[in-house]
N, C-alpha and C positions, 0 to 999 in steps of 0.2 A: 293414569296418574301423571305418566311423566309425560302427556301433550299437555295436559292440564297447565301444570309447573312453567314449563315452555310459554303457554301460549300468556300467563298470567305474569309472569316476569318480563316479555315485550309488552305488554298492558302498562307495566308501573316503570319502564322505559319510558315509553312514549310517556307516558305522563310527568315524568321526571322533566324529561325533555319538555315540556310544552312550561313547564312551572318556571325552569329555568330562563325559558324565550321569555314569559313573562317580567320576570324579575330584572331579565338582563336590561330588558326594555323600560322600566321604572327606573333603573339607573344613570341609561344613555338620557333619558328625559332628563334627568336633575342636573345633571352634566351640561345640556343643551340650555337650559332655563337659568344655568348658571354664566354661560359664556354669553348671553344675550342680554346679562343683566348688570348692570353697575353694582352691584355685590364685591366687597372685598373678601370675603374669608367664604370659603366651599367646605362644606360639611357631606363628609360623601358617604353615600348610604350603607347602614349598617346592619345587619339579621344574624340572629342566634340557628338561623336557616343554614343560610346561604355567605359564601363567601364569594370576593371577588376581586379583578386586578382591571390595571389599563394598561395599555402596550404603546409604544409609537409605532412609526410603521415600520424598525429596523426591527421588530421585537423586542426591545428594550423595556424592563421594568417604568413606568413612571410612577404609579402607586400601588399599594397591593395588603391585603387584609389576609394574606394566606400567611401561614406561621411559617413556610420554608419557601425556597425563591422556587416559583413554576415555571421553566421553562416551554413557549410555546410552541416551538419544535420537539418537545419532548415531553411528554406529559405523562408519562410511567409515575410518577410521585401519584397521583389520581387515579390508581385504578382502584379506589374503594370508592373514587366518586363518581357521579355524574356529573359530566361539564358541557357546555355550552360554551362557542364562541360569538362574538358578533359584534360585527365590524361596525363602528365609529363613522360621523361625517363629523366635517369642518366642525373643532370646539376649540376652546383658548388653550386646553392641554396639548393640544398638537397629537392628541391620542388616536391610532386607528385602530387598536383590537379592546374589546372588555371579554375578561373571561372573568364565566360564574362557574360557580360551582357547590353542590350539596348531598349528603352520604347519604350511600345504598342503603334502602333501610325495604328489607326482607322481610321484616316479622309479622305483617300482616298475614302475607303469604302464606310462611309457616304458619301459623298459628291455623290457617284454613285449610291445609291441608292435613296437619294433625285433626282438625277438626272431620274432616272429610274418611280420613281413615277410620276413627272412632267412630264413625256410624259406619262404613263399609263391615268392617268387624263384627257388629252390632248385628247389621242384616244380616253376613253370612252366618254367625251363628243361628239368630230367630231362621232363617232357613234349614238349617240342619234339622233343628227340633221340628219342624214345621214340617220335614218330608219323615221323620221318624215319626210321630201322630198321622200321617196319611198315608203312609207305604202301605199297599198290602202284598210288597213281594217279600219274598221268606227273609226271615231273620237273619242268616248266615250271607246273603246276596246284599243284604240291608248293609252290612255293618260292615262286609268287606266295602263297599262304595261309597260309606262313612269315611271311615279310615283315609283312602287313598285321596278323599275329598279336604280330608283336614292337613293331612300332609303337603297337599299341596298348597291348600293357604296359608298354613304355617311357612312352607318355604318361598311363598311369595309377596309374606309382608312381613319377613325378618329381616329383609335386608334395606326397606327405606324406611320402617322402622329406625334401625341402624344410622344410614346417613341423617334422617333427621334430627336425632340424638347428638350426633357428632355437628350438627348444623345448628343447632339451639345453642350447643355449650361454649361456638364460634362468636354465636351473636352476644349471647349473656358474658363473657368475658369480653368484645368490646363496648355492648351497652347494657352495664354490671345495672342498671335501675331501672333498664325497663319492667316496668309490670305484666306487661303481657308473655312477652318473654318466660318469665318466671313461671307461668301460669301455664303456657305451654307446657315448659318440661315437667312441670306437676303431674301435667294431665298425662304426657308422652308416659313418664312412666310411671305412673299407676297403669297405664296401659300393659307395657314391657311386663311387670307382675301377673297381671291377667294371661298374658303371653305365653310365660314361661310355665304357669301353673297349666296352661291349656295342653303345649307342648307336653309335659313332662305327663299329664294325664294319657296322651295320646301312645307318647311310645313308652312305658313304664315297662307294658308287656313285651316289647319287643328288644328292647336295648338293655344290655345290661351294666347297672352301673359300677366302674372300679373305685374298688375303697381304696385310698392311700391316706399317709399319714398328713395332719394339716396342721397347723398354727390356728390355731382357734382366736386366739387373741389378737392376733393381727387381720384375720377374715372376719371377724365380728364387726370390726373397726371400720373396714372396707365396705360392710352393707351398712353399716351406721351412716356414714360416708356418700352413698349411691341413693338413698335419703334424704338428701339433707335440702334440697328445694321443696321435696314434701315438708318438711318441717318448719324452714321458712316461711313457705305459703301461708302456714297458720299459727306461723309464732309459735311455736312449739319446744319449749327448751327440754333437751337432753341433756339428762345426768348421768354419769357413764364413768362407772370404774370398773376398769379391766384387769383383770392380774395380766402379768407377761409369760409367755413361754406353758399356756397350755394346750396341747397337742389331742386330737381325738383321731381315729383313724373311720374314716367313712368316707363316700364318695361327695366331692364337691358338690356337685349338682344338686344333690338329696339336702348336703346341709343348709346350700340356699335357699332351698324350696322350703325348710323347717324355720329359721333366719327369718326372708322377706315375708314370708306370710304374717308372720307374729307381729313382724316390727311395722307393717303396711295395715296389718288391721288395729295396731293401737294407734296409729296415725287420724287412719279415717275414721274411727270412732272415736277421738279425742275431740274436747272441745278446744278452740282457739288459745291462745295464750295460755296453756297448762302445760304440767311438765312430764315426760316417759323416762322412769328412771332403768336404769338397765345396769348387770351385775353379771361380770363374770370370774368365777373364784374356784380353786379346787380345797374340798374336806375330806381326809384320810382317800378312800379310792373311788369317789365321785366328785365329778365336776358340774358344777350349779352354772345354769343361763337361767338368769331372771328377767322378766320384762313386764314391767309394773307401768299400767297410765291410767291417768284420771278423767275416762273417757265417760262415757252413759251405762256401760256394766253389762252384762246378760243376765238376761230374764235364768235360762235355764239353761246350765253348764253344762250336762248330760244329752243333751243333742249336736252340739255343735260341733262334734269331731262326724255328722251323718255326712252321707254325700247329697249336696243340691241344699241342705239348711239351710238357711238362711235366716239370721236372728234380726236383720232388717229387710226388707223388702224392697224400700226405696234405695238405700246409698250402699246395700250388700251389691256381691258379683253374680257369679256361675254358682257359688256352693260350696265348690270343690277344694279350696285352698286348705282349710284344718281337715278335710276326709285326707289330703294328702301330705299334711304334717305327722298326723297319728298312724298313716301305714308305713310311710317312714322311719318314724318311731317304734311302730311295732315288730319291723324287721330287723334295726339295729339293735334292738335291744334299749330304747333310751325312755324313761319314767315321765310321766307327764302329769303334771298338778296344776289345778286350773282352781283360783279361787277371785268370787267377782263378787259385787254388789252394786243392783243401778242405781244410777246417779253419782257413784262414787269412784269405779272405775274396776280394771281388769286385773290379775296378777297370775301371768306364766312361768310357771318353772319346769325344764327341761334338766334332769338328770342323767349325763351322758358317763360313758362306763371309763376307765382313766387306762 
């Protein structure tokens, strides 16, 4: 992955560069066709691209479309750009440098190599299962080589997982419209959920988790929050009253796991421009998490906390996400009422003990 990265960022370099040579060269032309011509007034070329200056030969400004002055000894203002220089002959400006210049733009990249991971993931699991249907070494050899197998790709794509996350939300705050963009981090984490539900499957046996006391109200808010380009994506307005200041004592991890499941599967079974109301309130010594959406509903409510279910086939995951809400639940102690109708949508309620 990362020669990949490497060798595809010198790719949209050099292309930067060659776009740039171009453009600077359609400029020197009009400059050129302008000093050869009886023409009083020069109309110098303009792109919602590409910016650009003329120099004399002391390096002195003589025009310039750049919003802050570039010096061309110094061109640290441009390290978000690509630039290009290129030297001028004889023109009535007495100019001999033009510098172009036009922004880094990544998100191709990313978005190919989220794309690339999302199938890596993809095959290594259909692998996993694929040597668990052909294995005929013993069971306990099987699962130990499972294991050790999933550990390690768990621990070798949580971390550009990681930078890519932190690299989208670089590009999406400085280009807050692009669409692809957007679509990426969709995709990145609905990923991140699959992840973490895989992870959390994997060591549940093995680690154990510390309960401490949390702000339910303020962590609700935060996975509402870690969401919200999912909801964007598809226009999905949230209604959301939270009481302040109630407290549940469990392990983090577990509560997110019980959280993003709920709030991720009434996303992805939601349809576009509908709304997920959500409710969190404490009565006498229970405290209520509601999560109500007017998605397409389940057929039948009594299978879907199974492990591997799957109430769609096409745009479901692993299975696993509600087998690991409701063991969750059934170790903390916490109530679960599940009332749906299709076509009309879903309604969660989580009773947690105060």
């Amino acid at each position: 992955m990362h020669f990949y990265i490497q060798s595809e960022k010198e790719n949209i370099e050099l292309k930067a560069q060659h776009s740039l040579k171009q453009y600077a060269q359609k400029v020197a032309n009009s400059i050129y066709r302008f000093s050869n011509s009886n023409e009083e007034e020069f109309f110098f070329p303009r792109s919602n691209i590409y910016k650009s200056a003329i120099y004399s030969v002391d390096k002195r400004v003589i025009f310039s479309l750049f919003k802050s002055k570039i010096d061309l000894d110094n061109l640290d203002k441009l390290k978000d750009d690509n630039y290009y220089i290129y030297p001028l002959k004889d023109n009535i400006f007495n100019a001999s440098y033009l510098l172009v210049a036009k922004n880094k733009d990544y998100s191709k990249l990313i978005v190919n190599v989220v794309a690339i991971l999302f199938v890596t993931i993809s095959l290594v699991f259909l692998a996993i299962f694929s040597i668990i249907k052909q294995s005929e070494k013993p069971y306990k050899e099987l699962n130990r080589y499972l294991e050790n197998f999933m550990k390690d790709a768990m621990h070798e794509l949580k971390t550009p997982m990681g930078v890519m996350l932190l690299n989208l939300d670089g590009l999406s705050a400085k280009y807050s419209d692009n669409k692809m963009i957007k679509r990426a981090k969709s995709a990145l984490k609905n990923m991140i959920v699959v992840y973490e539900d895989l992870e959390y499957f994997v060591k549940n046996h093995k680690t154990k988790a510390t309960p401490q006391k949390i702000n339910l109200s303020i962590f609700l808010k935060k996975r509402v929050e870690f969401f919200s380009d999912l909801l964007e994506a598809k226009k999905i307005e949230v209604d959301c009253i939270i009481k302040d200041e109630i407290y549940v004592k469990m392990s983090k991890l577990e509560l997110s796991r019980v959280i993003d499941n709920t709030l991720s599967n009434a996303i992805k079974y939601s349809k576009n421009s509908t709304k997920i109301k959500i409710r969190l309130f404490k009565k006498g010594n229970k405290i209520y998490l509601i999560i109500k959406d007017q998605g397409r509903g389940i057929k039948d409510t009594s299978k879907i906390f199974n492990r591997y279910y799957r109430g769609d086939k096409v745009s479901g995951g692993f299975g696993i996400g509600l087998n690991i809400v409701k063991t969750i639940c059934d170790k903390e102690g916490i109530e679960i009422f599940v009332k749906s109708k299709e076509g009309v949508g879903s309604r969660f309620v989580y009773l947690f003990k105060s």
